[in-house]
TORROVEX-610767 format. One record per residue (C-alpha): x, y negated, z; residue in one letter. Coordinates in steps of 0.001 Angstrom, whole numbers, padded with zeros to 6 digits, always signed. Example, Ala and Ser with C-alpha at 12.3 -4.5 7.8 and 13.67 -1.06 7.14 Angstrom:
<gumis>
+012300+004500+007800a+013670+001060+007140s
</gumis>
This chain:
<gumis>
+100805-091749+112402x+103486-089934+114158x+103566-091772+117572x+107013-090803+118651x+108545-092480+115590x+108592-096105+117603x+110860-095298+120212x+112200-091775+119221x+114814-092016+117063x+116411-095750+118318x+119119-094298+120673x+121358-092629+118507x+123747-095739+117410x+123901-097187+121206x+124451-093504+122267x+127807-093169+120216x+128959-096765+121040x+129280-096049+124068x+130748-092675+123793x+133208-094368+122049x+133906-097019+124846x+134017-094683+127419x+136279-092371+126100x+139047-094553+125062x+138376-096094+128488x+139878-092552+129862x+141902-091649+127468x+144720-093872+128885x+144646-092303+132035x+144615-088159+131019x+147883-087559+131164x+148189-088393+134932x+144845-086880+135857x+145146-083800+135098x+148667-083977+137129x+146546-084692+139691x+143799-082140+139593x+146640-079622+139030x+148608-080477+142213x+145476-080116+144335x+144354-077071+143224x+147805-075751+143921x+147853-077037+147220x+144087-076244+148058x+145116-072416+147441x+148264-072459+149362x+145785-073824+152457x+142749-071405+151033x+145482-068551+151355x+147121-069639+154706x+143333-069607+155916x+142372-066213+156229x+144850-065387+158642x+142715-067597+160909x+139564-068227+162970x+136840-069939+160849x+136571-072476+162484x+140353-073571+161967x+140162-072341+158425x+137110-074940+158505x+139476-077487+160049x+141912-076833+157447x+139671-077260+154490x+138269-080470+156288x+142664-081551+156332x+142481-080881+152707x+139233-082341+151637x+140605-085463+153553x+143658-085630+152008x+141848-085555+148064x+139174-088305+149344x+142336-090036+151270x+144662-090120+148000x+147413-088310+149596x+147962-086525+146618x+149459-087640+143094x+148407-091943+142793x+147661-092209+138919x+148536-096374+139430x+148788-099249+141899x+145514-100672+140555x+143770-097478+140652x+143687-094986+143606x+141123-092603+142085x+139880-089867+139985x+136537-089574+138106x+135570-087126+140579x+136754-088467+144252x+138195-091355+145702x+138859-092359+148995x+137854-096258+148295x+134894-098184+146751x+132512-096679+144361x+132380-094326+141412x+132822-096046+138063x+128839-096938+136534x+129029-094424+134344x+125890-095558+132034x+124986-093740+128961x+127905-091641+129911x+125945-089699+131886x+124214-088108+129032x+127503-086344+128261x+128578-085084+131700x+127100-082008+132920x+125117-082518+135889x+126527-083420+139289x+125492-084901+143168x+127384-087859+144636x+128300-087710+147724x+129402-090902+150282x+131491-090523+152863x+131020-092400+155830x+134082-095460+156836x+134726-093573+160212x+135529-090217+158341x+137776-092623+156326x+135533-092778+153265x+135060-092550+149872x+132989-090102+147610x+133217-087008+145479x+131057-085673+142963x+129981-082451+143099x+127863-079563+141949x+124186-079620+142290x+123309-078628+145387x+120873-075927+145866x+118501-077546+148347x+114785-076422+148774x+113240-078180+146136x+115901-080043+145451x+115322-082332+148860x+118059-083786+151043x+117485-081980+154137x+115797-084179+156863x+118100-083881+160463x+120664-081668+158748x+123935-080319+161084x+126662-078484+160826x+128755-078422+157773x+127603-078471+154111x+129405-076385+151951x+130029-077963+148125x+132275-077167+145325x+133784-080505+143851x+133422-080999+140137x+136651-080168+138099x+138216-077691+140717x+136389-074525+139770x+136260-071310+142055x+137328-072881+145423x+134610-074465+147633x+134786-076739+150661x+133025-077881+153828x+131693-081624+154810x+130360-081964+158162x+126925-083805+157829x+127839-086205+160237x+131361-087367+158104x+128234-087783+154902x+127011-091364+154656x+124538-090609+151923x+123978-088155+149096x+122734-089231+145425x+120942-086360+144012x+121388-086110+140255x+117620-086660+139259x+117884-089514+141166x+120169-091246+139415x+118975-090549+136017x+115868-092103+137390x+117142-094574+138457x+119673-095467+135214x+115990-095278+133469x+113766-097405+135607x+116377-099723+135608x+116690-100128+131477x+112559-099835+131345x+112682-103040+133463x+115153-105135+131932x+113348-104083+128283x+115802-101743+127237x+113354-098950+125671x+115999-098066+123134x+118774-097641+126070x+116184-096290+128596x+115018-093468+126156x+117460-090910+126171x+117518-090675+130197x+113774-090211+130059x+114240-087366+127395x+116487-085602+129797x+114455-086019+132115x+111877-084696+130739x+114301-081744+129519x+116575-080975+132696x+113257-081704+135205x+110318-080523+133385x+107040-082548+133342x+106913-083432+137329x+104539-086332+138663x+108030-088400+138755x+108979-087903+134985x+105025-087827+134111x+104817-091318+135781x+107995-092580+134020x+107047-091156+130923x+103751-093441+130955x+105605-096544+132195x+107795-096177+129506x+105358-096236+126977x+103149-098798+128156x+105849-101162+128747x+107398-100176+125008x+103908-100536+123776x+103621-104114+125549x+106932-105322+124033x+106293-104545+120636x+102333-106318+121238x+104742-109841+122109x+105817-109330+119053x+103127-108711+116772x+103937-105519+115925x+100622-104088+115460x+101580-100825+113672x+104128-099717+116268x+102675-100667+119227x+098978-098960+118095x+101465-095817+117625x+102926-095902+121070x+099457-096378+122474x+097943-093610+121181x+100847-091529+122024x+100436-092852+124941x+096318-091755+125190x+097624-088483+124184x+099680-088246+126648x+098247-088733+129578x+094291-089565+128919x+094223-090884+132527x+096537-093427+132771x+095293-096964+132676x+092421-095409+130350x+090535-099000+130265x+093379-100947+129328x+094670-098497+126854x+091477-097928+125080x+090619-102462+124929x+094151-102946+123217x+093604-099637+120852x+090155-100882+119803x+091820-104903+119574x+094653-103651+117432x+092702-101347+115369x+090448-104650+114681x+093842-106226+113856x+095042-104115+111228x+091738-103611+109741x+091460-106892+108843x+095292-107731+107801x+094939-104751+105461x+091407-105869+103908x+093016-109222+103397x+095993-108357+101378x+094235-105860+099356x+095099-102735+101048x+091409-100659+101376x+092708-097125+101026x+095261-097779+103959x+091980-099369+106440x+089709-096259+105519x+092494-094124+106165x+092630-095850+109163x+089072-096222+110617x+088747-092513+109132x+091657-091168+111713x+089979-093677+114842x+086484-092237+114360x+087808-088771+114656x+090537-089724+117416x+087672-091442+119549x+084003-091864+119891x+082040-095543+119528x+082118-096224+123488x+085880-095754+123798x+086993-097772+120485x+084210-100473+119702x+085654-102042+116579x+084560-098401+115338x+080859-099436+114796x+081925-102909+113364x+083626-101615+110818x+081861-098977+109400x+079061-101064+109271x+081656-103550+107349x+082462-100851+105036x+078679-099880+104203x+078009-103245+103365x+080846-103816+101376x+079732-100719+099308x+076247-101938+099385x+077325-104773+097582x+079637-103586+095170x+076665-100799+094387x+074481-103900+093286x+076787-104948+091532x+077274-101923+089217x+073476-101448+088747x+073318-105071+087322x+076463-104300+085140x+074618-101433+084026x+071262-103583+083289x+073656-105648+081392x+075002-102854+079187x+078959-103675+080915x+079115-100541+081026x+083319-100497+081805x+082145-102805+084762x+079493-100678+085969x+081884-097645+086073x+084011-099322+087951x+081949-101040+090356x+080144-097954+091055x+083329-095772+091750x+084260-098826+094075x+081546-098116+096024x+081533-094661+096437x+084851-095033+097268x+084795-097577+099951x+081837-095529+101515x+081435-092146+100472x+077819-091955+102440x+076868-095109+100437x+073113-094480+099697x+072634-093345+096095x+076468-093790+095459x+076894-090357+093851x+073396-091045+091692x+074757-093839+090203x+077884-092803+089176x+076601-089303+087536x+074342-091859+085589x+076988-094446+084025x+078613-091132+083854x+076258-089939+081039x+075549-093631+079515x+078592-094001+078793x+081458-091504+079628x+085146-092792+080436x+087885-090902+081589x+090858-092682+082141x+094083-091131+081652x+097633-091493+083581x+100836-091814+080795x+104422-092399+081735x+104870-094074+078122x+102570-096371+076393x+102402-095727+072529x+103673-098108+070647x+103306-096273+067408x+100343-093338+066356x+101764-090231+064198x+100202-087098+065428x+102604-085498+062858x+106092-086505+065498x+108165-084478+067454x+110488-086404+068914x+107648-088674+070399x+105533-087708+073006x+103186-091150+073233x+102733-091268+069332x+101881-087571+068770x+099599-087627+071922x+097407-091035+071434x+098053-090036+067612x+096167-087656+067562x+093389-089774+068844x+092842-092252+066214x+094690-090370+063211x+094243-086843+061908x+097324-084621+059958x+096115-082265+057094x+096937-079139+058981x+097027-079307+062942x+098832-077471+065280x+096229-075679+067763x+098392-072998+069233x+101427-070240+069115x+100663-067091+068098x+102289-063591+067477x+103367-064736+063985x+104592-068120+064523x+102313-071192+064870x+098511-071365+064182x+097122-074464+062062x+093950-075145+061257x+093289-077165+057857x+091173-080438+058939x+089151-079796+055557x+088171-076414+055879x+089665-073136+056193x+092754-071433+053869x+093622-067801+052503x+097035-066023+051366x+097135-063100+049133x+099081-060173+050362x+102535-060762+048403x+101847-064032+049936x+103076-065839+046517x+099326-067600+046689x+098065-070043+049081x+094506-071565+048773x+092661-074188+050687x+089039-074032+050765x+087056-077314+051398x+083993-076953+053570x+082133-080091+054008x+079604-079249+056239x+082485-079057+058726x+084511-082309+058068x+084045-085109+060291x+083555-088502+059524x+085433-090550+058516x+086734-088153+056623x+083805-086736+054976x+084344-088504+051295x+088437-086757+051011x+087571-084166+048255x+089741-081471+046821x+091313-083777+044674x+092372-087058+046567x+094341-083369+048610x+095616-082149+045883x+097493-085351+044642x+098673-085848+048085x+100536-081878+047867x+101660-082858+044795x+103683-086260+045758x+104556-084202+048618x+106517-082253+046136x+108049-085091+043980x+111210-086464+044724x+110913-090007+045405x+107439-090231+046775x+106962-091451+050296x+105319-087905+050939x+108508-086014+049441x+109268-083041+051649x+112337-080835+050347x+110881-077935+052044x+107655-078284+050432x+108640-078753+046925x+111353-075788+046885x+108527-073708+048053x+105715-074764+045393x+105423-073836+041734x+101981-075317+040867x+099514-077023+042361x+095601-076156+041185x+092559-077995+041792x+090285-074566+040711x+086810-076477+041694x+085717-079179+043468x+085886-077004+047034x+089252-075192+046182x+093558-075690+045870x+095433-072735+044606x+099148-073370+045597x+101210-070990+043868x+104607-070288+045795x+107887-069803+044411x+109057-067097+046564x+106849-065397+049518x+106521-067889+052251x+105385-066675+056085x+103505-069691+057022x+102987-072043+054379x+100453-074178+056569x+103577-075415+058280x+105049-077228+055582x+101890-079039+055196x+101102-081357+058439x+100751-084598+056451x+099792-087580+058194x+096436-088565+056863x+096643-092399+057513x+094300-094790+056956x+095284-095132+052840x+093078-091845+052508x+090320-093679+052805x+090737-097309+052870x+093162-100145+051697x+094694-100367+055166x+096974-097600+056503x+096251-098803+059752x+092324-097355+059387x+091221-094970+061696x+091003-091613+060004x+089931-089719+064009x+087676-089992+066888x+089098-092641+067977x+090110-096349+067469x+092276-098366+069388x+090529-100875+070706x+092433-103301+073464x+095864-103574+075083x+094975-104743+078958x+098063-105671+081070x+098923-101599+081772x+097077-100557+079641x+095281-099299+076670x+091805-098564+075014x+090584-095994+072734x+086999-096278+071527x+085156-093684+070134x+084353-094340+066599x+080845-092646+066253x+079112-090510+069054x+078199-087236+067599x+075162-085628+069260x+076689-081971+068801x+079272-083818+071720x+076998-085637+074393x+079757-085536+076739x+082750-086571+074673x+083926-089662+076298x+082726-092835+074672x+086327-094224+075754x+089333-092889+076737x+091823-095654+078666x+095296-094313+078725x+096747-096566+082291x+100699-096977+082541x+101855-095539+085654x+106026-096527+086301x+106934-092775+087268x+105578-089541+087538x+105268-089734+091381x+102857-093015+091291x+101112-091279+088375x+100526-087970+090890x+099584-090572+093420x+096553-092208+091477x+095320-088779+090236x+094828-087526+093791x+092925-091456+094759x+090625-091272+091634x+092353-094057+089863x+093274-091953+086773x+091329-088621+085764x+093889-087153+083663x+097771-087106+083842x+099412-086314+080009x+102995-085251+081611x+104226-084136+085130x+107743-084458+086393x+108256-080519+086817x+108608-080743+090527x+105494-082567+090922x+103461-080291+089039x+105009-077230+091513x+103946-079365+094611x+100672-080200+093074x+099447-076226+092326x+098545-076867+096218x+096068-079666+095812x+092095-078659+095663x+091064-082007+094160x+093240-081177+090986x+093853-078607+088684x+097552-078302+086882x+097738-076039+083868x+101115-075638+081447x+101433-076783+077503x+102183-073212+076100x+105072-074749+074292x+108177-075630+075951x+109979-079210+074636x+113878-078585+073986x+115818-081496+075571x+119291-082319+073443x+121720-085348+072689x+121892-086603+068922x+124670-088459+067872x+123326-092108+065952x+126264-093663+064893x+129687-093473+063093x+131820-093798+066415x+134929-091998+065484x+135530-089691+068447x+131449-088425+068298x+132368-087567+064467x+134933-084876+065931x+133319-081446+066709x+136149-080761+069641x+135050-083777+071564x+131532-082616+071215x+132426-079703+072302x+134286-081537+074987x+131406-083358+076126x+129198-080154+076302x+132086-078632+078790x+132105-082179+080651x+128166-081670+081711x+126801-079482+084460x+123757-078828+082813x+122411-075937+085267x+123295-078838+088698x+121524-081330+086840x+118311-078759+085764x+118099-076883+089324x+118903-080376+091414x+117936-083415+089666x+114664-082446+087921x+113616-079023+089434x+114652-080455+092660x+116064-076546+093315x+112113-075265+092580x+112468-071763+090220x+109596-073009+087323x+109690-070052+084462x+110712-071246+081514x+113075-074386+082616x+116728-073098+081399x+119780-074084+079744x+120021-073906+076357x+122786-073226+073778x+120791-074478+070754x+117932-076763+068844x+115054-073909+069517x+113047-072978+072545x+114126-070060+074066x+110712-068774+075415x+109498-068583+079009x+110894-065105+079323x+112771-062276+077998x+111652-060965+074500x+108838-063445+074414x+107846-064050+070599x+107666-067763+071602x+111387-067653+071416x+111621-065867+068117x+114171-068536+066959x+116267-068376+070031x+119502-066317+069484x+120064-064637+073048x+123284-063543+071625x+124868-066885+071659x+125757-068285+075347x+125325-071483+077193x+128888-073288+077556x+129513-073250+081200x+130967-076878+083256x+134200-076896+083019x+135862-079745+083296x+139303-079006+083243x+138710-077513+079470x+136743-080615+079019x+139671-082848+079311x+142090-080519+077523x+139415-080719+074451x+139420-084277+074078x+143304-084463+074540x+143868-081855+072206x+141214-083804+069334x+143313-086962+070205x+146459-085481+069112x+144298-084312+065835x+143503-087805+065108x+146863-088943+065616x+148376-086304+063056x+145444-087315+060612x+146109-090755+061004x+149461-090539+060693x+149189-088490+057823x+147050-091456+055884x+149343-093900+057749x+146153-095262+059431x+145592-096090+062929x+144274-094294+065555x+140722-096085+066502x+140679-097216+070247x+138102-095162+072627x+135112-097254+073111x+132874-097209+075490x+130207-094770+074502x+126236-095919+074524x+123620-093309+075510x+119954-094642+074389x+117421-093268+076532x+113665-093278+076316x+111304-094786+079209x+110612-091738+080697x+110903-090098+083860x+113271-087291+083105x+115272-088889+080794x+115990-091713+083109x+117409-088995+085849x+119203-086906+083602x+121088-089317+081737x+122030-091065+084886x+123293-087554+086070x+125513-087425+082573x+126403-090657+082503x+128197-089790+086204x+129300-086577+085220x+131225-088024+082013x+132933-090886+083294x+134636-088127+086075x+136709-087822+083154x+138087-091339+083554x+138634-091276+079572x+135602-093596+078506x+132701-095727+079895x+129167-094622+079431x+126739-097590+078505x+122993-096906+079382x+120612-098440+076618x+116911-098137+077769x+114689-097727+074399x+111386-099753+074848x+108289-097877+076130x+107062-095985+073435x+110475-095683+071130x+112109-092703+071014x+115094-093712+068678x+117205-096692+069068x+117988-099382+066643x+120784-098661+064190x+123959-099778+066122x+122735-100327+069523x+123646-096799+070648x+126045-093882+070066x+124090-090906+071542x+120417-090398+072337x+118749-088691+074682x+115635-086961+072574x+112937-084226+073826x+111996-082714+070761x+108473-080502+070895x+110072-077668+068338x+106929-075953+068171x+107762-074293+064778x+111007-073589+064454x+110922-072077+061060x+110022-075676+059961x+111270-077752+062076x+114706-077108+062261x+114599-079109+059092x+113534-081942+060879x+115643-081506+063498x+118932-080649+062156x+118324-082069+058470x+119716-084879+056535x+116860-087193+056900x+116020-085376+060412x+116715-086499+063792x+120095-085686+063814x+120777-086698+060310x+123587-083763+059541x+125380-083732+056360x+127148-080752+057447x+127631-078216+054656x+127507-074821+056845x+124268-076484+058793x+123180-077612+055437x+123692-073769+054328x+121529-072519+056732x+118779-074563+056319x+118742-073557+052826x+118855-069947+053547x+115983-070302+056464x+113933-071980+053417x+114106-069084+051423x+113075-066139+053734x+110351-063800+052252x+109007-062136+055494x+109740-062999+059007x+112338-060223+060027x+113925-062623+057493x+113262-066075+059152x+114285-064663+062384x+117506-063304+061509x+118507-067032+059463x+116976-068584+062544x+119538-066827+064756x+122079-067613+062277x+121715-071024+062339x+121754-071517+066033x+125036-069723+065927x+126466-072449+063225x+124736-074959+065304x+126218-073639+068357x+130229-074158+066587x+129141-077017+064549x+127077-078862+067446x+125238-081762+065110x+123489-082185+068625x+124646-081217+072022x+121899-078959+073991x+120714-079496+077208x+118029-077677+078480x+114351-076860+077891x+111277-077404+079828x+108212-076479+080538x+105379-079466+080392x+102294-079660+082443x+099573-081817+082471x+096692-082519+085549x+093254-083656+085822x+091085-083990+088482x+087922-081114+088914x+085226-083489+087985x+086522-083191+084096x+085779-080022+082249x+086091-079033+078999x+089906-079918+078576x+090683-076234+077214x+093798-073916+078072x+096683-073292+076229x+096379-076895+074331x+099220-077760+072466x+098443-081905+072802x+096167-083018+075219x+093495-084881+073548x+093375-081427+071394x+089504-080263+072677x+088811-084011+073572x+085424-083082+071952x+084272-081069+074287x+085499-083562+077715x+083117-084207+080540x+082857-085446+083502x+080753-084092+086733x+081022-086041+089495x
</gumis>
């Protein structure tokens, strides 16, 4: 805890109040006092001058005259109801200056006595040994009154009634507040104090009356958390100081909060707690120390029992549990860490953080990070992504392996059985083959344009072979060919498992996925993976580091920078960036007009919203603005970003242009309107759908802002249900979609298509598609890549955004999660865990 926090930051408000109040307290009187200070300095250098001409002891006389004449009022009266100035007066006493006298610079008050005709002046410190009033002082004391620079004067010490020292009345002004309970007034004295003085047995004694009094006030008032705080700064401090009483009420609040926080459920706080006393201070000083680690270890002792009966019992969820309980409650727990390696190896669980539940399983999606992730747990596609190489994407065929013939007209699969999992094991060559060929027929659910302009004939050559023949050379044929394999390969039910993995329960926040068959070429594949909803990516970073989750799918990009420091976790990258865009989903007239897309491009600081809102100003490689559908790449010339046309540049912010664009596509509407003798429609308020996700839910707040600046239409927020990506037809105008464009050269089809995400009927979009379809090599497929972001770019069927870079966490206790995995379940296989 930081101890200062109680009582260090509480003066600031009062502080200015009374600023404020003293200032226009004296403002009403400026005028005449600096009248005032002007005609005595003129008339203390006409005496100063007349002076020198003189003995010194007349010249003392004189300067006596005048000093009697400022402390008598002879000089300019500023009222009839106030004879004085803030620095001398010839009646009564200086104004109680308060908290003011944290603004003033520093000063000594001196009283004059009634038969020297009285009154006081403030003046300069005066530089006495030690700063100490001399004892039987004589003579005259020479002082230099505050506001009247250069010219000093002489007192006689028998005229002086008393002298205030500045110190002393700060300490005073302090004790004073301390007494009447005032710690939030009485604090900023003591700090300059503590400042102006130094650490002297006077402050040092203040300091510690302060705090125990502070501390006892906040004990009235059951404030255990503050007043432990100002204790122990208090310990700190001054280790000395009431040492027995300080130590009883540490060790009586300590036993306080301990057991307030076990009782509403708070254990990590009280360990964190007992763990900080038991390194602060040894068993003799703090007693509750012994009570509650021996509280602790039997807490642990009996939630260890617990698991090993679970375990007896086969509950083996239970016993993983219980046992983690334990060992977390007490690490020392005897045979804590045996247990848990052994449930460990019964029966392996790893649970796993997610900032979307899926509601729907399709490894085969991009737009929809929960169903291609926990998709590709329980289903399998026909060819699966498993990385980016130098020439585009690399699949591997679930059945087997494939070969292309060097004109690349000819594309074979070979089935190798030995290799298939179950429950896959019965698909032949076949059941495939009729699947590529409805694939190719119009009017089949499986009908893919792409596919079927590309194929000729499909050839079932034996019972372990498919000879595709091609229509024209394609580059990577395997790409057209990610079919989902659902559960109708293999059973009645589409909803059949065809993976690892079933899913097995919906709990509350989450869900389980069972593992179908245990393999015993994959001991340590986990016999259940439990995928636990975590509300953002900061609580999801917050049960990796606790243990509650082992794995975390997707990190907020800041996170993942601040996490690289952790040793309990390891943070690696997906080697594919997702590209971030708006699609237009309905037939709202204004979104149908390319200048007010381009308008609303203009109308978006992309770069403030990138660097501020979700790299919170952190440089990540890779995280950029884009201008297109494609990923650009995490650097220059990176063949990641073979799609990306550098040539074709981000639209700056400009909102000026912005405006002028969607005035300008109004009067176009009017002309066309007028022209059919139609109406104009009216603006409506435009709906942005946007997933349950993290950076979604930032950015489109950040748009939704930036757009309405405009003051030409509302923006609507429509949150999608966890694990939807798309909204319902009519509920929304514009979504907010992270697409993982992995393979451009295919999925800009399903991106920019007519029965794609964004649905485009536009004929030069439409044209390039066509034209990317029929490239024979890939200097080809580049070139009609770059093409078609440059049409997408003046077209805009969806408005870029940005791209960025996803990362993914686990703890060090799991191994075999792989690098450079495209989906994170992809070497699931191969998990373990080591405690």
């Amino acid at each position: 805890m930081n101890q200062r926090n109680p009582f260090s930051q509480r003066c600031q408000a009062l502080f200015v109040a009374e600023l404020a109040r003293v200032w226009f307290f004296r403002s009403a009187l400026f005028v005449a006092e600096l009248a005032r200070v002007w005609f005595f300095h003129s008339a203390v250098q006409s005496l100063a001058t007349s002076a020198t001409a003189y003995p010194r002891s007349y010249a003392s006389r004189r300067l006596c005259v005048v000093l009697a004449l400022v402390l008598g009022g002879l000089l300019i009266d500023a009222g009839a109801v106030q004879a004085q100035t803030a620095n001398y007066s010839r009646v009564g006493e200086p104004e109680v200056e308060g908290i003011e006298l944290l603004q003033s610079e520093p000063y000594d008050l001196i009283r004059i006595k009634k038969s020297a005709k009285g009154g006081w002046v403030r003046v300069h410190p005066l530089p006495f040994p030690g700063r100490k009033v001399p004892a039987r002082p004589s003579g005259t004391l020479e002082v230099q009154v505050v506001g009247i620079p250069v010219k000093k004067f002489e007192i006689k010490w028998n005229d002086i009634e008393s002298i205030e020292l500045w110190e002393e009345r700060l300490e005073r002004e302090t004790r004073e507040r301390i007494a009447a309970g005032d710690f939030d007034g009485a604090y900023p004295f003591l700090a300059v104090m503590m400042r102006d003085l130094g650490m002297t047995d006077r402050v040092r004694e203040i300091r510690c009356d302060y705090l125990l009094r502070d501390a006892a006030s906040h004990y009235s008032k059951r404030e255990w958390r503050d007043t432990l705080a100002i204790l122990e700064e208090l310990r700190r401090f001054a280790p000395d100081y009431k040492a027995s009483t300080v130590l009883t009420k540490i060790s009586e609040i300590t036993d306080t909060l301990m057991q307030t926080m076990l009782q509403s459920g708070d254990l990590e706080t009280a360990q964190q707690l007992l763990t900080r006393i038991s390194n602060d201070y040894t068993p003799r000083e703090i007693e509750s120390i012994a009570k509650w680690n021996q509280r602790f270890l039997t807490m642990a002792q009996e939630k260890h029992a617990e698991a090993i009966d679970a375990r007896d019992r086969k509950d083996y969820r239970a016993a993983r549990k219980l046992a983690r309980d334990s060992l977390h409650i007490y690490p020392d727990v005897p045979g804590g860490v045996e247990l848990v390696k052994e449930i460990d190896t019964l029966y392996p669980l790893i649970r796993v953080g997610v900032l979307q539940t899926a509601t729907t399983l399709n490894p085969t999606r991009i737009d929809n990070w929960p169903a291609r992730r926990a998709g590709g747990l329980v289903y399998r596609a026909l060819f699966e992504m498993r990385g980016a190489g130098p020439e585009g994407g690399e699949f591997d065929f679930i059945f087997g392996s494939t070969e292309q013939s060097d004109d690349r007209m000819l594309f074979d699969l070979l089935f190798e059985p030995e290799k298939v999992e179950p429950p896959l094991d019965n698909v032949d060559a076949y059941q495939v083959a009729d699947a590529l060929t409805a694939r190719a027929q119009r009017g089949s659910p499986l009908y893919d344009p792409a596919w079927a302009s590309a194929v000729s004939t499909i050839s079932v050559t034996s019972p372990r072979s498919i000879e595709c023949m091609l229509r024209r050379p394609h580059v990577l044929p395997a790409s057209l060919l990610q079919v989902f394999v659902d559960g109708l390969w293999i059973s009645d039910s589409a909803d059949t498992p065809t993976g690892a993995y079933k899913r097995d329960v919906r709990e509350d926040d989450l869900t389980r996925y069972v593992l179908t068959q245990v393999r015993p070429d994959y001991p340590t594949q986990p016999r259940e993976i439990v995928e636990v909803d975590t509300p953002s990516s900061s609580d999801a970073v917050s049960s990796l580091l606790r243990g509650d989750v082992d794995v975390v799918d997707r990190l907020f990009p800041a996170d993942a920078e601040r996490l690289k420091g952790s040793r309990k976790v390891r943070v690696a990258q997906y080697p594919l960036p997702s590209v971030h865009m708006l699609i237009p989903c309905s037939d709202h007239p204004y979104l149908a007009e390319r200048t007010f897309r381009r308008a609303l491009v203009y109308a978006i600081n992309r770069q403030d919203i990138l660097n501020g809102e979700l790299l919170e100003n952190r440089e990540v490689p890779g995280c950029r603005v884009i201008s297109g559908p494609f990923p650009a790449g995490f650097e220059q010339d990176d063949p990641l970003g073979y799609a990306y046309n550098e040539d074709v540049s981000e639209r700056p912010y400009q909102p000026r242009l912005a405006k002028l664009l969607m005035e300008m596509n109004h009067q176009q509407m009017e002309a066309a309107a007028e022209r059919k003798k139609e109406t104009v429609p009216e603006m409506q308020p435009i709906r942005l759908a946007v997933p349950a996700d993290n950076v979604a839910a930032i950015a489109a707040e950040a748009i939704k802002t930036q757009l309405e600046l405009l003051e030409v239409f509302d923006v609507e927020i429509v949150d999608l249900p966890p694990g939807e990506s798309m909204p319902a037809e009519g509920t929304a105008d514009l979504v907010y979609v992270a697409a993982s464009v992995w393979e451009p050269s295919i999925d800009a089809r399903r991106v920019l298509g007519p029965d794609g995400l964004a649905k485009c009927d536009d004929q030069l979009v439409g044209l390039g598609l066509r034209r990317l379809e029929s490239a024979r090599n890939w200097r080809e497929v580049t070139q009609r890549l770059h093409d078609l972001h440059h049409t997408c770019n003046h077209e805009l069927p969806i408005l870029p955004l940005w791209q960025l870079v996803d990362s993914y966490a686990y703890r060090v206790e799991v191994g075999g999660i792989g690098k450079d995995i495209v989906s994170l379940y992809q070497n699931v296989r191969r998990w373990r865990l080591a405690l």
